[in-house]
C-alpha positions as MATLAB code, in Angstrom:
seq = 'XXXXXXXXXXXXXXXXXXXXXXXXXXXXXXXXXXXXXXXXXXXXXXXXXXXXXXXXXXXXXXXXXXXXXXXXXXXXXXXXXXXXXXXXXXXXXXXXXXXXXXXXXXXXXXXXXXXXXXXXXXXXXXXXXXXXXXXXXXXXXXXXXXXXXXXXXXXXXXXXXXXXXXXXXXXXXXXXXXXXXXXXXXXXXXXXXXXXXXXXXXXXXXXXXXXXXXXXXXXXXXXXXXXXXXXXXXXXXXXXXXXXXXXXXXXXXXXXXXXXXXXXXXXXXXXXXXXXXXXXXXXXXXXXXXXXXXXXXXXXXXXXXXXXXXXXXXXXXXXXXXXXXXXXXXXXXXXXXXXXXXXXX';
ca = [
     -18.712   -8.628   14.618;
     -15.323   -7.366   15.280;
     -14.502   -6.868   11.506;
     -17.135   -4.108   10.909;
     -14.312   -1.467   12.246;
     -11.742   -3.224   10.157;
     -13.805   -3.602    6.578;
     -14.768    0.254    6.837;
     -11.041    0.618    7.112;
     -10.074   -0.871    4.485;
     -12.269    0.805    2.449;
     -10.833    3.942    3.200;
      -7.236    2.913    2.315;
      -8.864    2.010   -1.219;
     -10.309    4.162   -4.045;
     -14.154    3.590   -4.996;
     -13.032    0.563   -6.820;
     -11.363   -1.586   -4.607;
      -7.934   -0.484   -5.557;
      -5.628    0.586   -3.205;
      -3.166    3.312   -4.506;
      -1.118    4.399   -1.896;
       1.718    6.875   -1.359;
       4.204    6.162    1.674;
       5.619    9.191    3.628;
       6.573    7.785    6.639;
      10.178    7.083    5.387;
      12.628    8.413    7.994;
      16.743    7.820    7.535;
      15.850    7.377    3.450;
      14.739   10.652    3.692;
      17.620   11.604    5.901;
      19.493   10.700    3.642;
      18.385   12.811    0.904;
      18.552   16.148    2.661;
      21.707   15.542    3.360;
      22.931   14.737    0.050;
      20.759   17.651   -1.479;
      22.326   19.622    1.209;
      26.257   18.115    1.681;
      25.656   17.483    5.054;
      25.703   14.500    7.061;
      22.295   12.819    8.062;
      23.242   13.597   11.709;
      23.082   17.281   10.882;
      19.553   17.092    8.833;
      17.475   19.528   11.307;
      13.676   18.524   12.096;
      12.694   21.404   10.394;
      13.591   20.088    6.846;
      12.241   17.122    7.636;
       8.838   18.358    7.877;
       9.372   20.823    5.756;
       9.911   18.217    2.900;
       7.101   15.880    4.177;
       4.612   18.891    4.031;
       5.869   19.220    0.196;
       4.908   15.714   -0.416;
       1.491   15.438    1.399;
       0.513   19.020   -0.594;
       1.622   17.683   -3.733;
       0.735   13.661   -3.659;
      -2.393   13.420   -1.281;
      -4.983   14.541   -4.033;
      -3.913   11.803   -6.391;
      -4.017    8.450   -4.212;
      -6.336    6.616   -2.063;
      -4.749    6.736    0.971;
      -1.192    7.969    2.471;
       0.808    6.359    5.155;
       2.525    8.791    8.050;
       4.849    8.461   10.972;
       3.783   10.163   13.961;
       6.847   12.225   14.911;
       7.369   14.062   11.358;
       4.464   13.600    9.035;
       1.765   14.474   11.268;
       3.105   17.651   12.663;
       4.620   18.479    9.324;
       0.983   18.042    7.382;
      -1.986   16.297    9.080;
      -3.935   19.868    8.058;
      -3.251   19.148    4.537;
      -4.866   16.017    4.173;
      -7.924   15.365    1.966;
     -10.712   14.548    3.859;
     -11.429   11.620    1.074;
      -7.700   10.441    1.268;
      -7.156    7.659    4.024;
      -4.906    7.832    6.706;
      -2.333    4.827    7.775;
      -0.187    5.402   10.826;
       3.013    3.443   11.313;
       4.028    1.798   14.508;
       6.845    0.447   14.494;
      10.305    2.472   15.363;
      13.123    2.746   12.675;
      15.810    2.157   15.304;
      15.875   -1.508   15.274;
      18.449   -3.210   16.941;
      21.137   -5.509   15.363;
      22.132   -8.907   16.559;
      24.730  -11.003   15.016;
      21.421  -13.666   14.594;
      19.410  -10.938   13.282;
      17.186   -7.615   13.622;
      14.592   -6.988   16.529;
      11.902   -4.833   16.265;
      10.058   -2.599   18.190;
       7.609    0.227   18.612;
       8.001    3.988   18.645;
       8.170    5.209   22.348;
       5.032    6.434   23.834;
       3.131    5.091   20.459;
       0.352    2.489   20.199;
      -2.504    1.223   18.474;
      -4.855    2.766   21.253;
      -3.457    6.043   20.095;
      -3.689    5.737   16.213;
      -7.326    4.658   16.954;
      -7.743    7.763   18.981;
      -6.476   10.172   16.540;
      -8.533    8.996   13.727;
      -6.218    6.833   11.693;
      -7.409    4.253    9.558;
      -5.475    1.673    9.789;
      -2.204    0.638   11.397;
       1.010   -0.232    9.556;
       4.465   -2.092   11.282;
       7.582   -2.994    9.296;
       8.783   -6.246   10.376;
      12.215   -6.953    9.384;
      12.171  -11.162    9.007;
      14.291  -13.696    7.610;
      13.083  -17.487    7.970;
      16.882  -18.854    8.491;
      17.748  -15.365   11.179;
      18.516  -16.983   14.801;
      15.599  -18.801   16.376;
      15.149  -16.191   19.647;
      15.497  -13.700   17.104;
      12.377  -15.352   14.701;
      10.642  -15.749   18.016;
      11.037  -12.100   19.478;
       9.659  -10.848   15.955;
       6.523  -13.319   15.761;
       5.517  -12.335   18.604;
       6.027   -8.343   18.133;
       3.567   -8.730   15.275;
       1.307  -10.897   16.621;
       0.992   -8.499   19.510;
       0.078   -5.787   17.704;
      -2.228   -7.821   16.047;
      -4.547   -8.525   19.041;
      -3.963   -5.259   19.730;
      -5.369   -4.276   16.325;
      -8.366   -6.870   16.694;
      -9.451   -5.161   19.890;
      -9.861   -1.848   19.189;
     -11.221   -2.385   15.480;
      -8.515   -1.801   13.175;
      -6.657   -2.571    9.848;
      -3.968   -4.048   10.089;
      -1.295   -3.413    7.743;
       2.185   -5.801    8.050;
       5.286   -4.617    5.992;
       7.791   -7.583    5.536;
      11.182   -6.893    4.314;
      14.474   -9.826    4.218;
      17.507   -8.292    5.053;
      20.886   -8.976    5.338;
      22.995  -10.185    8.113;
      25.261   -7.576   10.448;
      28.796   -8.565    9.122;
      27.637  -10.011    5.506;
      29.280   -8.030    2.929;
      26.096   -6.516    1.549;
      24.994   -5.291    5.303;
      23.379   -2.167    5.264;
      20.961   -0.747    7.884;
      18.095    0.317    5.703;
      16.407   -1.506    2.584;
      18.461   -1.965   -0.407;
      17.591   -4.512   -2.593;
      19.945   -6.876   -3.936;
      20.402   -9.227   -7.124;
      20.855  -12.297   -4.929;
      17.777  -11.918   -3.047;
      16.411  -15.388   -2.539;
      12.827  -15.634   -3.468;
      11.787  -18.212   -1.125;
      13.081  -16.548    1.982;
      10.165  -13.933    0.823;
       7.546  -16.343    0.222;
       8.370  -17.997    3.207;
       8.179  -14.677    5.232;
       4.432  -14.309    3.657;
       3.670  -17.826    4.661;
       4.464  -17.413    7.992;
       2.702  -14.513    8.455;
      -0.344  -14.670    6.424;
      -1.332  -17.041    9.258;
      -4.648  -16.285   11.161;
      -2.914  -15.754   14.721;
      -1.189  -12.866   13.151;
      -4.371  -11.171   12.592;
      -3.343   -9.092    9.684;
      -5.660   -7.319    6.895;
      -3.601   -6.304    4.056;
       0.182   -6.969    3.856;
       2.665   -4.974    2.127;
       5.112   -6.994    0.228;
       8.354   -6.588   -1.847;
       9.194   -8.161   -4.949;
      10.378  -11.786   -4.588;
      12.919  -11.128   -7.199;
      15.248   -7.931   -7.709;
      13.471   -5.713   -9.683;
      17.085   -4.605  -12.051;
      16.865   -8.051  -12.885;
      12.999   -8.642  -14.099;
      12.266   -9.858  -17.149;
      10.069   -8.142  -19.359;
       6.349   -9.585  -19.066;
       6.687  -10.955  -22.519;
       5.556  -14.249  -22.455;
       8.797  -15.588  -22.166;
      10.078  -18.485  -20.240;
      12.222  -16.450  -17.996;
       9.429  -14.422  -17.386;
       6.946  -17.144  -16.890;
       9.421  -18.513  -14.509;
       9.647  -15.266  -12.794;
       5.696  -15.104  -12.720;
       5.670  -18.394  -10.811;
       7.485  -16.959   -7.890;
       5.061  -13.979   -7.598;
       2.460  -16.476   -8.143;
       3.352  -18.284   -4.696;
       2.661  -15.295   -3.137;
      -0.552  -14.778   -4.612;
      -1.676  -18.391   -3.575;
      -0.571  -17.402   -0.199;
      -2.741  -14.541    0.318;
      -5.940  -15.822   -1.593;
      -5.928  -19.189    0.695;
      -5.816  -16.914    3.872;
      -7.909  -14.034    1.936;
      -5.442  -11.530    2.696;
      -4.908   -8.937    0.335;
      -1.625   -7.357   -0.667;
      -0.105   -4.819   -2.126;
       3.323   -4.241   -3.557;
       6.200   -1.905   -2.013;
       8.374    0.339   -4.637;
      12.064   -0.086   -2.111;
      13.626    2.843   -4.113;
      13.218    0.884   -7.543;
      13.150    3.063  -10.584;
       9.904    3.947  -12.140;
      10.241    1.876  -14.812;
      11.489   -1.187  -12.852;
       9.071   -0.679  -10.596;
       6.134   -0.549  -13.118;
       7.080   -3.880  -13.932;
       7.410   -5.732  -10.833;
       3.689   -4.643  -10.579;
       2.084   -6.434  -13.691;
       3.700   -9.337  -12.242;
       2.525   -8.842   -9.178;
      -1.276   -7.367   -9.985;
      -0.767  -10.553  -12.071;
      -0.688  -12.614   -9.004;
      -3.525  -10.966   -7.677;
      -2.212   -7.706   -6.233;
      -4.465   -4.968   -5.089;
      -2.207   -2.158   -6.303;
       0.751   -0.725   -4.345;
       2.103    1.375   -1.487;
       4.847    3.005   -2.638;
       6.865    5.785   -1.508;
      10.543    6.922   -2.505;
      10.177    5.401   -6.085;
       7.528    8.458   -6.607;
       9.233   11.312   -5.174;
      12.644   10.475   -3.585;
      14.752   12.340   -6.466;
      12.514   15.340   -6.278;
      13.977   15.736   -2.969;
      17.123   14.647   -3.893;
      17.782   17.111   -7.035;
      16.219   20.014   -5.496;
      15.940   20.607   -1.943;
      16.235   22.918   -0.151;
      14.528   25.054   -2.654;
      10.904   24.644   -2.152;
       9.464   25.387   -4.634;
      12.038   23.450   -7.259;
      10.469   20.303   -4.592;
       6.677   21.079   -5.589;
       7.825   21.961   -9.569;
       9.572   18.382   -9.673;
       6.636   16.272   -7.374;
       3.999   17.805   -9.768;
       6.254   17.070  -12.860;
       8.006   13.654  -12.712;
       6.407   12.562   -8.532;
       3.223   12.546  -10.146;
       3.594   11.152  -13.968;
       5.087    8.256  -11.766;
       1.946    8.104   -9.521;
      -0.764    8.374  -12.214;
       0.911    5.643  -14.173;
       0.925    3.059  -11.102;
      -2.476    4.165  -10.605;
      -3.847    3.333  -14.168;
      -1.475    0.267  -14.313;
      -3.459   -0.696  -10.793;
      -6.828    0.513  -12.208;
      -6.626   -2.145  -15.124;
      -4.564   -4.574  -13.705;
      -5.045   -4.967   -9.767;
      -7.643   -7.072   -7.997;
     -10.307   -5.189   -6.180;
     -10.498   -5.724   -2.950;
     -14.554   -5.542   -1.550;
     -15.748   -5.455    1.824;
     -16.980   -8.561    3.497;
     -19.408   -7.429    6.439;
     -20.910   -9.778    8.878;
     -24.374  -11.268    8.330;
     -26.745   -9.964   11.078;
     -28.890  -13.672   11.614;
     -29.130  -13.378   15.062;
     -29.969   -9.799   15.375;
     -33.833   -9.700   16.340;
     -34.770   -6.989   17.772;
     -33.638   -3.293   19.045;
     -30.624   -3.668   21.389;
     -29.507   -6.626   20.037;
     -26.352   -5.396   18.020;
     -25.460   -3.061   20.818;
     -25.329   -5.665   23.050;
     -23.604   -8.033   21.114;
     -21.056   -5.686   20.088;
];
């Protein structure tokens, strides 16, 4: 009976239709990052107040066109909480961006003095962690990161939740293509992502919808043409896709900085594969901040320009081409009489 708390939810993060189109915000150094380059500073000398200050630009700006929005509790939710449409769900992230590097790989963990009790509490509906993974990373490593997740996910099941499970490969400290936050490469090997979902799309994970990246680069995506390269290419998204509909998990695609137009077409392969849609962040409105802040205004001129031609095409690319996700509730057989459910619940 658990589930009821978990389907309604769902529905929240998804439009009327089933469709989940879904604007990330929660981004912290990539955003960092873009002050300071708008600004020529450093990221060590970008100030809280821009930080919010551009966050509040995007909620304003993004949150009447999308079907649910995804925060972080130290600068989205002071930054623009009041902003948000009533209509327009609400997913909190978890999991700290500090992770900390190993020579056998990246260990995860939650933001200090956050928890699922608390993103419950505050009305959020659902809860999102990033887990860095990579099936061939040092076994202690693997371990420490199953069972971060897996935590969270009983967590998750007891107070009623969504849970929402990022997975992103990465590369090794040392490796000449290290870098400390997502960049995709060319020589991204697709089965260390479908392996990632495998692992994880396993029930004692307990997760509801899982955010995915591509499992190949998007710069290097064929056209959807019919092709055999891009039949090939369909075949790996397809694995994914099998994935989730044995364990009835839906997903949903992850932008990673990609272009528009690259991205756009790493999601017909994926709603192809059974994709719900996407939840996407600096792919809609990362060079609005880039190109024009600190001027304000310039921010909301270029989010309500370019930010949201982006958005409105991923959304009517999802709305024709994304599976719907519906609600399964439980069947009430062995409810009888008054008191029953209460009980039981």
């Amino acid at each position: 009976m658990r589930t009821i708390g978990k389907n309604r939810g769902l529905a929240r993060l998804a439009d009327a239709e089933g469709h989940f189109r879904m604007v990330a915000l929660d981004q912290r150094p990539p955003l960092f990052d873009a002050i300071a380059k708008a600004k020529g500073i450093t990221p060590d000398q970008v100030e809280y107040s821009d930080v919010t200050a551009a966050k509040r630009l995007l909620v304003e700006n993004l949150a009447p066109h999308c079907s649910s929005m995804l925060f972080d509790p130290n600068f989205a939710v002071p930054a623009a909480i009041d902003l948000l449409p009533p209509r327009c769900g609400l997913i909190m992230t978890l999991e700290e961006h500090r992770v900390e590097e190993t020579p056998g790989g990246r260990k995860s963990r939650a933001i200090t003095n956050w928890s699922v009790e608390k993103i419950r509490a505050m009305g959020g509906d659902a809860v999102k962690v990033l887990a860095w993974y990579r099936p061939d990373a040092d076994a202690a490593v693997n371990e420490h990161q199953k069972r971060f997740v897996r935590e969270i996910g009983q967590d998750c099941a007891r107070h009623d939740i969504p849970y929402v499970l990022e997975l992103l490969v990465y590369p090794f400290l040392g490796s000449a293509n290290h870098t400390a936050d997502y960049v995709e490469s060319l020589g991204k090997l697709p089965s260390l992502v479908i392996d990632s979902v495998r692992e994880f799309a396993k029930p004692e994970y307990g997760v509801d919808l899982l955010k995915l990246e591509s499992p190949l680069a998007a710069n290097g995506l064929p056209a959807r043409d019919g092709s055999a390269e891009a039949k090939a290419a369909q075949k790996e998204f397809d694995a994914i896709g099998d994935i989730c509909r044995e364990r009835s998990i839906p997903w949903v695609l992850l932008s990673g900085g990609a272009a528009p137009d690259k991205f756009e077409r790493v999601l017909e392969f994926a709603c192809a594969a059974g994709a719900g849609g996407f939840l996407a962040g600096r792919t809609i409105w990362l060079d609005a901040v880039l190109k024009n802040f600190p001027d304000r205004e310039a921010v909301s001129v270029s989010l309500r320009k370019d930010g949201l031609g982006v958005l409105q095409r991923l959304n009517a690319l999802t709305t024709a081409k994304g599976a719907p996700w519906k609600p399964r509730f439980p069947v009430f057989s062995d409810i009888k009489q008054e008191g029953d459910f209460a009980r039981a619940y």
